[in-house]
N, C-alpha and C positions, 0 to 999 in steps of 0.2 A: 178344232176351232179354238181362238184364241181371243181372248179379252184382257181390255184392260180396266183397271178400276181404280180410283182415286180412293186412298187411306189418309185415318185424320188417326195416327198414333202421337206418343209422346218421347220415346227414346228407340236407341237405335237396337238395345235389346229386346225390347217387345217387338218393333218388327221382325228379327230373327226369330221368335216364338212362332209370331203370324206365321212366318213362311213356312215351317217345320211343321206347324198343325194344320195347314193350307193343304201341304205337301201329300201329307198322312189322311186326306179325305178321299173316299170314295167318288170316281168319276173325274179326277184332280191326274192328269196325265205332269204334271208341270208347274211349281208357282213358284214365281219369284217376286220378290218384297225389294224397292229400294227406299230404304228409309228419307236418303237426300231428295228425291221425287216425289215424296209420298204416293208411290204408287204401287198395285200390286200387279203385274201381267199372270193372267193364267190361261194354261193352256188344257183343253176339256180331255176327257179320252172318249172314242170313239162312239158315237152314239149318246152319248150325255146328255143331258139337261142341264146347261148352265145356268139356267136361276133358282132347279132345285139342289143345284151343285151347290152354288155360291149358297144358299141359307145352310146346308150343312156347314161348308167354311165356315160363315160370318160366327158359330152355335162353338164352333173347333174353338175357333181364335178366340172368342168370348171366353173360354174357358183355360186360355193361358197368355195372355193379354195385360200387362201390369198398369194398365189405365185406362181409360175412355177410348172406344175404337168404332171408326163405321165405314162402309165400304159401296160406295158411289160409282156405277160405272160409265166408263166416258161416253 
């Protein structure tokens, strides 16, 4: 399964954070960050929960993040 979600970051390094600690979540088959879009596409792995997926994300990226960050999906 595959989502996409609307990000409110502030540079194009933190969204590269986002993505790498996106990446590195459990259930996270996939995630890519475009900072020009502000958006995140992610893709679940098998059998997932993507809303208790994405709160581990949101908990990841909070934790290496160099400003204010929320994640809205479409």
């Amino acid at each position: 399964m595959k989502k996409t979600y609307k990000i409110d970051v502030d540079c194009a390094n933190c969204a590269n954070k986002m993505e790498e600690a996106a990446n590195k979540t459990a259930g996270v088959k996939n995630a890519v960050v475009n900072f020009m879009t502000l958006k995140m596409n992610v893709e679940f792995e098998e059998g997932a929960a993507p809303k208790e997926v994405m709160q581990e994300v949101l908990k990841n990226c909070k934790k290496v993040e160099c400003g204010w960050m929320k994640l809205v999906e479409f």
